[in-house]
C-alpha positions as CSV (number, residue, x, y, z in Angstrom):
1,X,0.0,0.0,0.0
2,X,1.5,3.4,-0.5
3,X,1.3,6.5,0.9
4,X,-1.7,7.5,-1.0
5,X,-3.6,4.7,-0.9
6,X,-3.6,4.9,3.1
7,X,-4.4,9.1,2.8
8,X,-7.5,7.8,0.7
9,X,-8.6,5.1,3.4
10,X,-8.4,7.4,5.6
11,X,-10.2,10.0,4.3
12,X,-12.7,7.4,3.3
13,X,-12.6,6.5,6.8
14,X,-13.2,10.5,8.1
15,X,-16.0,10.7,5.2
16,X,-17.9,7.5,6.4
17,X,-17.7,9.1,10.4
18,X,-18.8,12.5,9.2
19,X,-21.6,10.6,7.1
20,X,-22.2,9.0,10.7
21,X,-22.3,11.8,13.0
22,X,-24.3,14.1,10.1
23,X,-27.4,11.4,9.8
24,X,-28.1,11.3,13.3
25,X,-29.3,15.1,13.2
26,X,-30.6,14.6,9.6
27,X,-32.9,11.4,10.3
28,X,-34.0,13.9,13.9
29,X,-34.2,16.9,11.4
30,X,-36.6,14.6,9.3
31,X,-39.1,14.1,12.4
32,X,-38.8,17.7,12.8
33,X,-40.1,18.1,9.2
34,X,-42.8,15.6,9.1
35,X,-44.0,17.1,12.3
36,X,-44.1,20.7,10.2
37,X,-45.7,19.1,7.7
38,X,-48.4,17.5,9.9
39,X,-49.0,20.5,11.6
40,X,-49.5,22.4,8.0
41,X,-51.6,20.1,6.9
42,X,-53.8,20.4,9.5
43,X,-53.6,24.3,9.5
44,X,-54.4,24.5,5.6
45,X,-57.5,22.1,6.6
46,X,-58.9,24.0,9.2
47,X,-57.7,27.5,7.5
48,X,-60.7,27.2,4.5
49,X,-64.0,26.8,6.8
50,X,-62.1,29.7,9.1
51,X,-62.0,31.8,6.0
52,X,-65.7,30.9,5.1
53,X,-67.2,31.8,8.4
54,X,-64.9,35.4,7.8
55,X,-66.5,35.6,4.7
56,X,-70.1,34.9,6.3
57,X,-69.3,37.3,9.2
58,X,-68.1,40.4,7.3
59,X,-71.1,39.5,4.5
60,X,-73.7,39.4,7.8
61,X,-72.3,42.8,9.0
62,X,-71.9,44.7,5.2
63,X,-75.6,43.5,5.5
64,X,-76.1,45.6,9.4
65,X,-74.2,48.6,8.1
66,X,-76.3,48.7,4.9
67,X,-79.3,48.9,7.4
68,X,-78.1,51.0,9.2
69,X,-77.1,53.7,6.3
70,X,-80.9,52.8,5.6
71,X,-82.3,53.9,8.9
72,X,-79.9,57.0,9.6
73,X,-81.3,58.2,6.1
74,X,-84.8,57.7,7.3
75,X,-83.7,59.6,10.5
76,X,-82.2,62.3,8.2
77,X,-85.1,62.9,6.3
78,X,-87.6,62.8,9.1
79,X,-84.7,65.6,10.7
80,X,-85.5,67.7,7.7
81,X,-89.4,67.5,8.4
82,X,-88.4,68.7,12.0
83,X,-86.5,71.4,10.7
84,X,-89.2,72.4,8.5
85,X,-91.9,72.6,11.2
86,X,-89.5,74.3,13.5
87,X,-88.9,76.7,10.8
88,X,-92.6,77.7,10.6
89,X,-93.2,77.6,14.3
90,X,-90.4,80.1,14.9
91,X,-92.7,82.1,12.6
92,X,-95.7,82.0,14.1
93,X,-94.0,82.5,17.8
94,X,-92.9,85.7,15.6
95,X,-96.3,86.8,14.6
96,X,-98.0,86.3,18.0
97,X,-95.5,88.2,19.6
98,X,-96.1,90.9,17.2
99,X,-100.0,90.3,17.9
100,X,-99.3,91.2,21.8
101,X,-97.6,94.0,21.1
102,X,-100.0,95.6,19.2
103,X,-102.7,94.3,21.8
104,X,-100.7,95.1,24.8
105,X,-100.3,98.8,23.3
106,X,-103.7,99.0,22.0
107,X,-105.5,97.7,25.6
108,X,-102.8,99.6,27.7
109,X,-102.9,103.3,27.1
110,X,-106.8,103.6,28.0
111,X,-106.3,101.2,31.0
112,X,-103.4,103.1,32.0
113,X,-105.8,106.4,31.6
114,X,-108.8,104.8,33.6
115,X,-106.2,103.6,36.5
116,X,-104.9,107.0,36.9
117,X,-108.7,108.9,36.8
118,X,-109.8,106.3,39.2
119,X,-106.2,106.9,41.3
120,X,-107.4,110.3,41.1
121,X,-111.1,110.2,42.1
122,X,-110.0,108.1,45.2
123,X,-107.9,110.4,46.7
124,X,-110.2,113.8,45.6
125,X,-113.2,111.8,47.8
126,X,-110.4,110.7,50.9
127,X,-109.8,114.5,50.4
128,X,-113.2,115.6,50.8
129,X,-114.1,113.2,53.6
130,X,-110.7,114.8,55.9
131,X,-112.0,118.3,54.5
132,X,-115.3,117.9,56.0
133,X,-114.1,115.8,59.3
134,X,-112.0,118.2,59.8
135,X,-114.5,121.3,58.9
136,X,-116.7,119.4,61.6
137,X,-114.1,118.9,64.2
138,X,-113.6,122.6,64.5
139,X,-117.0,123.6,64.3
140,X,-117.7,121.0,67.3
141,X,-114.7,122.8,69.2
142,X,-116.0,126.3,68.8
143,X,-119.4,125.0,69.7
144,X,-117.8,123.6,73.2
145,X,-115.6,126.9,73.5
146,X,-119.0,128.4,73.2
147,X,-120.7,126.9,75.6
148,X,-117.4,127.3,78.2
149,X,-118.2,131.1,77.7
150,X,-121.3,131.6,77.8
């Protein structure tokens, strides 16, 4: 045998070891990846009628918002008919108040007037009534005077 016939046995030798040591983690590495592959499997299997329940969900709640957008239009245009009637009310609060004040100014002056004559009649009587007490008071004290005298 020569020199590189034993270098070549030898390195045949260090292949076959390194063949050795490497399949251990390869035949572990294959469990690994038929475990992976298990696994996707399974997730790829389940993923579709997770997906079709999504679809149903987001179809069932496209279908709420739609009726919703229906019922806040409704609500809009029933908001408009409000608007409208307030409109018209804040008119006619506008003409009654312009009703009063012609009332108010019509009715008040002559009340105002018949107030103040009657003001004025009540205290020309409670006048009259200390005039005459009083014109009868004296005329009772010169009377007594009188009689003291005479």
């Amino acid at each position: 045998m020569s020199g590189g016939e034993i270098a070549a046995l030898i390195a045949a030798g260090a292949f076959a070891m390194l063949v050795l040591v490497l399949a251990v983690p390869i035949l572990k590495l294959r469990h690994t990846v038929d475990a992976a592959t298990v696994t996707l499997r399974q997730v790829s299997q389940h993923t579709g009628p997770i997906l079709d329940k999504v679809n149903i969900t987001v179809d069932n709640v496209n279908d709420a918002l739609g009726q919703a957008q229906v019922t806040l239009d409704g609500v809009n245009v029933q908001l408009a008919k409000v608007d409208v009637m307030t409109q018209h009310l804040a008119h006619t609060t506008a003409n009654v108040s312009n009703l009063v004040s012609v009332v108010s100014a019509t009715a008040a002056s002559p009340l105002v007037k018949a107030a103040a004559f009657t003001y004025g009649v009540r205290r020309a009587t409670a006048a009259r009534k200390e005039a005459d007490e009083a014109k009868s008071v004296r005329d009772e004290l010169k009377a007594r005077k009188r009689t003291r005298r005479g």
